[in-house]
Each structure stands twice: as structure tokens, then as C-alpha cells.
N, C-alpha and C positions, 0 to 999 in steps of 0.2 A: 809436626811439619814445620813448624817457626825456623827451627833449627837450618832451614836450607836459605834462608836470609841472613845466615851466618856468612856468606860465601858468594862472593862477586868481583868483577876485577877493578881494577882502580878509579876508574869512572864512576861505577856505582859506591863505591867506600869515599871517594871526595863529592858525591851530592849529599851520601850520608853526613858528613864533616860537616859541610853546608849548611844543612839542615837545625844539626846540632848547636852550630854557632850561634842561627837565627833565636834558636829556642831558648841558648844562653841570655842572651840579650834583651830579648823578651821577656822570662824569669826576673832580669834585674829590676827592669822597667815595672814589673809586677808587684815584687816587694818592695820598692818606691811608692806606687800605688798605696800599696796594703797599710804602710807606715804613714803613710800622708793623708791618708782617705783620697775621698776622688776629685777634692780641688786641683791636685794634677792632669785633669783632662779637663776638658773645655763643656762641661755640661755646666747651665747653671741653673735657675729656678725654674725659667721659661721653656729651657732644650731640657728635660730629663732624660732623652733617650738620644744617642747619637753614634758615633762609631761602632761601637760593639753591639744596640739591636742592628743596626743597616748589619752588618752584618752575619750576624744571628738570622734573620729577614732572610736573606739571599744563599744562604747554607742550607736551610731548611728546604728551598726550594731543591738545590742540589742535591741532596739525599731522595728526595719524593722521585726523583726523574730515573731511578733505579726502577719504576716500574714500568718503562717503556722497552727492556730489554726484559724483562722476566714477561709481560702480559704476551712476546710473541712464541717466546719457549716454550714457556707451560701452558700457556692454556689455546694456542693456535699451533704448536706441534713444529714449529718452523727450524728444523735442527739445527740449519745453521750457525741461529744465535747460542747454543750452546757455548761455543766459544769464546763467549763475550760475556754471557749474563754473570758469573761468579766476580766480572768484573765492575758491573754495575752495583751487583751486589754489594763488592766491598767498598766503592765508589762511597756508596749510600752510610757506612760503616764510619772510614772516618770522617764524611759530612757531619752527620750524626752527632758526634766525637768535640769537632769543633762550634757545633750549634751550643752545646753543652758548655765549652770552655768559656764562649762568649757573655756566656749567661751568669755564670760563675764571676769573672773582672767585672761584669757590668753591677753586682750588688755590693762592690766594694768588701764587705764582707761576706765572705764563701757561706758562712756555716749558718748564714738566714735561709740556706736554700732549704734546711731541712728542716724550714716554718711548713713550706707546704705540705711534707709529710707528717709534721707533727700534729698540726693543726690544718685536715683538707677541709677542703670549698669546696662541694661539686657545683655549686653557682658560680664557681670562678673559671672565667675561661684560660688564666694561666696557669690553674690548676689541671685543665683537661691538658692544658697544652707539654705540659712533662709530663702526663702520662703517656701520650700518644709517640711524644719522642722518645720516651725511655722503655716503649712495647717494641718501636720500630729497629733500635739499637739492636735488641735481644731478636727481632725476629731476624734481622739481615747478619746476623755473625751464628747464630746456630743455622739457618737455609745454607749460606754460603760457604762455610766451614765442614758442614757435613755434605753437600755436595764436590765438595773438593776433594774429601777423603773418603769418599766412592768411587769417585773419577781414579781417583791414584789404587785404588787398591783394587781396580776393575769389577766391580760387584754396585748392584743397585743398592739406589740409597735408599735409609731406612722409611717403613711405611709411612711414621709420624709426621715427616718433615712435610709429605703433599699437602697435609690441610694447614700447616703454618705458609705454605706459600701461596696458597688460598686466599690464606686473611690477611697476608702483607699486600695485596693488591688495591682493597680497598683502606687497607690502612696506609700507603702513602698517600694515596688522597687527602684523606682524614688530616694529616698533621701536615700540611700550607693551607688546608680550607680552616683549620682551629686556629694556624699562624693568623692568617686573612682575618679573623673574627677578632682577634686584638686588637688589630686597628679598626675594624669598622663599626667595633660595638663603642668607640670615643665619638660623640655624637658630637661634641665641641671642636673637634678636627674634620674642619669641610675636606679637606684633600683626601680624608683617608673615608669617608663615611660617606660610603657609597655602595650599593647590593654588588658591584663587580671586582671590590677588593682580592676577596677570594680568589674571583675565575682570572684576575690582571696573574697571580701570586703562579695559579697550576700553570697560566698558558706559557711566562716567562718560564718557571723551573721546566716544562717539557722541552724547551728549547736551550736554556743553559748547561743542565745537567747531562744531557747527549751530546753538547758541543764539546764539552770539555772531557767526557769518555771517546768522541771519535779523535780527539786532538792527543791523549794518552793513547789510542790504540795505534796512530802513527805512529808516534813514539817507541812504541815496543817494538815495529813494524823494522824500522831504522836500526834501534840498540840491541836488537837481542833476535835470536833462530824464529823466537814466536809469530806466527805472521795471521793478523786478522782477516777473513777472508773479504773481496772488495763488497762483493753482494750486500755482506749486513753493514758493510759502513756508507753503503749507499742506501739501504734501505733506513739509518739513523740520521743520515743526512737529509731524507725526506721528511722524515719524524720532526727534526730542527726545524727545515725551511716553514712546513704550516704552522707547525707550534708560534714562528717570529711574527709571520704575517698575522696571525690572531692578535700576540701580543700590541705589535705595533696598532691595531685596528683597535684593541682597548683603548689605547692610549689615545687614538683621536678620538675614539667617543665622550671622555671624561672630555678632552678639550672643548668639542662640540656643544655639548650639556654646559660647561662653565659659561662660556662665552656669548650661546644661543639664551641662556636663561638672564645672564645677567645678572647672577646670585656674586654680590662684591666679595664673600669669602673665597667661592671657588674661583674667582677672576684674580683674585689678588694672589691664591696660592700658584697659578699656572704662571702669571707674569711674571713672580719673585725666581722659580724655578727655572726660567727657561733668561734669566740675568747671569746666573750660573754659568760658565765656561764649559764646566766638564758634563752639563746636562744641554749642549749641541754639541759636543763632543761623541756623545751618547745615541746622540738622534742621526747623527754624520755616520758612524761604524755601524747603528741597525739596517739605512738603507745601503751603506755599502757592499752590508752582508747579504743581503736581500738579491741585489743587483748579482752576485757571484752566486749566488743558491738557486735563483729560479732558473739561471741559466744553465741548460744541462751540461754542455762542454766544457763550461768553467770548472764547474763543480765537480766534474771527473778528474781536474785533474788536481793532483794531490799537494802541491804547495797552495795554489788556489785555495784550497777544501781548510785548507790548514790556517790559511788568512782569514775565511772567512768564518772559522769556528771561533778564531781569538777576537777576530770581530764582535759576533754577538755578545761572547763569554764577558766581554769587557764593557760594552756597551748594557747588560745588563748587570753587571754589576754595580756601573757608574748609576744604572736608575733606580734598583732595588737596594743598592747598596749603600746608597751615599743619598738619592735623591728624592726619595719615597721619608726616608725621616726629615729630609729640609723641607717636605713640600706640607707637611703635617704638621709644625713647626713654626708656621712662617708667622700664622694670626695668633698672637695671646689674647687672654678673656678682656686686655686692656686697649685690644684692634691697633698694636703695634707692634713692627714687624722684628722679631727675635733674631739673632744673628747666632751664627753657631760655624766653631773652627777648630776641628781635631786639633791636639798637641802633640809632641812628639813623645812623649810618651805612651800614648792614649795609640799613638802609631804604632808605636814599639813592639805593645805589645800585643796589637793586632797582627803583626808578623809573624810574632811568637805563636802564636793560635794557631793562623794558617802552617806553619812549620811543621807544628805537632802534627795537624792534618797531615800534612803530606810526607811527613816522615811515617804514619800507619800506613797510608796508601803505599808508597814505596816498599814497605816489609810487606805488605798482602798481596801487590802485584808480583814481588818478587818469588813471595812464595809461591800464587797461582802459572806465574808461568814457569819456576822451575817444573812443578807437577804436570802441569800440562806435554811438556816438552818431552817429559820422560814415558810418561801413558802412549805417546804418538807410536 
């Protein structure tokens, strides 16, 4: 079926070009890296983790939020979302994909990665944590792939695939609750060690990773014959709006608990955090989004829906992405405060990542809704 991503009109072959440019550029910035080691990005003693966990962080979350379109198909029978879930599916695909490539720039050298299979840890929780994304990979491209090529060739999918779709439910959970466990088993990082790191990590991915599949299903809505029905992008638009209200209600708790207790680490990581420009930037686009989601007439209507999906999508990303590693970051063991500033390389080739991403997304939607289009 690849083969029918061979074939689209000039729109789609100049995002491809696009796309491809980003990844050139990216690649460059990469082998720069590679040759240089990682003093070309802005990590030093104190920040080991910066651009590329934040967003490693916030991808992971995006992949797991594939299970809010698969839990109403398969196992509440709701046919609607048929239409949708091979998209969540592949959604989760190249999240996946790019959680992976982040993880790869961030050790400077790639081919440590196959310390952890050479030598496993099951005491180690980043050793669970590439098992769980590298199960989740494999289960969302064989569920997806062969439900697509059932769909296309009108005959039910095969027996095996039910119980992997089974076990991908509680395995997206599984891998942002093992993400969550990395940071909150760092007992020396007050921001991050906390028992709700975890629940902050599902409640954000439930609400980013649907914002950014209802903001693609417009998309498709606009560019091409395929048309999402309104029902399920209203019933993911509800999935969004409580998933943000939880998140955001995490996020005053951690406040509350700092400030009520009085613990100077947690006080001093919320203050340094919220000095940040793009962390009230962040907090400005969550109730914005809010203010457009709870309202039903807003939220019907479809530029509206569209504002306020890029809303959240950015506003979490600005927190999980960028501000969950500053806020973790802020106290070293020597109780002064670490500064930490992407470079442009370190940017570059963050670009590049995301590219790759969504250059897979691009050939898996295209393929899903050439098929689709022609099954109708």
C-alpha cells in the first residue's frame, strides 16, 4: 500500500520538499554534533538533560494519546470512530519514531544505545522505558497496518490482531507512567519528585495528543474528499477539554503543596519557572483554550476548535517541553540556580526530528486516506 504515497498533487509533493529540506538541515546540524560532541548544544554539568528529553517528554506523551481513539472502537463498539482510529493509530507511529530519534542526538553517540541491550538492567527504569516504547512501536504499525489492509480489501482482520489491541491499551499507559518514573524516581529534583508526576504526564498527553489528531482531521477535512465525521471530533474535543481541566488542576496542586508547605526547593523551582516568558505564555493559551472548549457554541465552531486545539498543543508543549526540564533543573546539589539555553544547533536539529515525524505522518495519512477513499 506505500506505494499510493507515491502520488498527490503539487501541494502535497511541496510539503513533501518541505519537509525534506527541514530534515536536510537537520542531518547537517547532526553531523556537526556527531563531530563535535555535544559542547555544541547548551547542556553543561548542571543541565544534562535539555532540548531533546523536553522533547522526548512530550512525544511520548503524544503517542500514548492513541489510546483515546482505539478504547471507544474496540472495546465500547462506537463505529463511528472507526474512521479515525488507524489515524490515531499511526499518529502514535511516528510519535513513537521521534521519541526514538531524540533519544539517539541526546547520547551524542548513537551506538551507546545498544548498552542497554547489550548489557539490561531490569532495575533500571530506562531500561523498562525502551522496552515499553519499542513494544508500543511494534504494536501500533502491525494493529494499524493490518487493519488498513482489511479495510482496503473488505474482509475482516485477522484473528491475532484482537488480543494485540488488547494489550496496546494498557500499554500506552504503561510508557508516560515509566516516562513519569524517570523523573520522579530523581529524589534530588524537588520539581520533579512528586507521586503526580506520572498522572501530570497521562492527564497533559490525553489532551495534547487528541488536540493535535482533531487539528489533522480538519486538515484532511479542508485538503482532500476524506471527511471526518463532526460527532467523533466532537466527542475528542470533550476527551481534550477534561483531560486540560485536570491537567491544569495538577498544576495548581504542585503550586499549592510548594507554597502552602514552604519547602524552599519547591518554592524556588515554581518562582524561577514562572520568570520564564514562554511559561505565562503557556499558562495565557491553557485558559484560553479552556475559555473556547467549555463553551459549547465556541467550540462548534470549526476555526474556533482549531484555535483552540493549537492552543493547548503549544501551551503544552511550552510546559512539558521546554518547562518541566527548566523546572527540574533550576536547584543544583550546590543550591544555585543553573541556567540553561538551546543553541541553534541543538534547534536545528530538533526540527529535523520533528520533520522526520511528520514526514511518516504525511506518507501514513496519505496512505490511510487514499484507502479509505476508495473502500467508500
Amino acid at each position: 500500500m506505500l506505494h499510493k504515497a507515491l502520488s498527490g498533487d503539487k501541494t502535497y509533493w511541496r510539503w513533501v520538499t518541505f519537509l525534506l529540506v527541514l530534515i536536510g538541515l537537520g542531518m547537517s546540524s547532526y553531523l556537526w554534533q556527531f563531530r563535535s560532541g555535544l559542547t555544541v548544544t547548551g547542556l553543561t554539568r548542571d543541565v544534562s538533560w535539555g532540548l531533546y528529553i523536553g522533547q522526548f517528554t512530550f512525544l511520548v506523551g503524544v503517542a500514548a494519546s492513541a489510546v483515546m481513539v482505539v478504547i471507544p472502537y474496540y472495546l465500547h463498539n462506537q463505529k463511528e470512530f472507526g474512521r479515525v482510529t488507524v489515524f490515531g493509530e499511526f499518529l502514535a507511529v511516528a510519535a513513537v519514531v521521534m521519541c526514538m530519534l531524540f533519544i539517539i542526538v541526546d547520547l551524542g553517540q548513537p551506538q551507546r544505545l545498544l548498552n542497554i541491550l547489550r548489557y539490561p538492567t531490569p532495575n533500571s527504569v530506562m531500561f523498562w522505558d525502551m522496552m515499553v516504547l519499542g513494544g508500543y512501536l511494534l504494536l501500533n504499525i502491525l494493529i494499524g497496518w493490518n487493519m488498513l489492509e482489511s479495510e482496503r480489501k473488505d474482509v475482516p482482520p485477522p484473528r491475532w490482531v484482537k488480543p494485540l489491541i488488547y494489550m496496546s491499551i494498557p500499554w500506552a499507559v504503561s510508557i508516560h507512567t515509566v516516562t513519569g518514573f524517570l523523573y520522579a524516581g530523581l529524589g534530588g529534583r524537588h520539581y520533579w519528585f512528586t507521586a503526580l508526576t506520572a498522572a501530570r504526564f497521562l492527564a497533559s498527553a490525553f489532551a495534547a495528543g487528541p488536540a493535535l489528531l482533531i487539528i489533522l482531521c480538519l486538515i484532511m477535512n479542508r485538503v482532500s474528499s476524506f471527511e471526518v465525521d463532526k460527532q467523533v471530533l466532537q466527542k475528542l474535543v470533550t476527551v481534550v477539554t477534561y483531560a486540560m481541566v485536570i491537567t491544569v488542576f495538577f498544576v495548581l496542586l504542585e503550586v499549592f503543596t510548594g507554597f502552602y508547605s514552604q519547602v524552599p526547593g519547591h518554592m524556588l523551582s515554581l518562582k524561577h519557572l514562572f520568570q520564564i516568558p514562554y511559561m505565562w505564555l503557556s499558562a495565557l493559551l491553557a485558559v484560553g483554550a479552556l475559555i473556547i472548549l467549555l463553551n459549547r457554541n465556541s467550540r462548534s465552531n470549526s476555526n474556533a476548535l482549531i484555535a483552540a486545539c493549537i492552543a493547548v498543543f503549544v501551551s503544552l508543549w511550552l510546559e512539558k517541553g521546554l518547562g518541566f526540564i527548566a523546572g527540574g533543573f533550576v536547584l543544583t546539589s550546590f543550591e544555585r540556580v543553573a541556567t540553561y539555553m538551546p543553541t541553534i544547533p541543538e534547534m536545528m536539529i530538533s526540527i529535523g526530528v520533528w520533520a522526520i515525524g511528520f514526514l511518516i505522518l504525511t506518507i501514513l495519512f496519505k496512505v490511510a486516506v487514499t484507502v479509505k477513499r476508495e473502500s467508500v
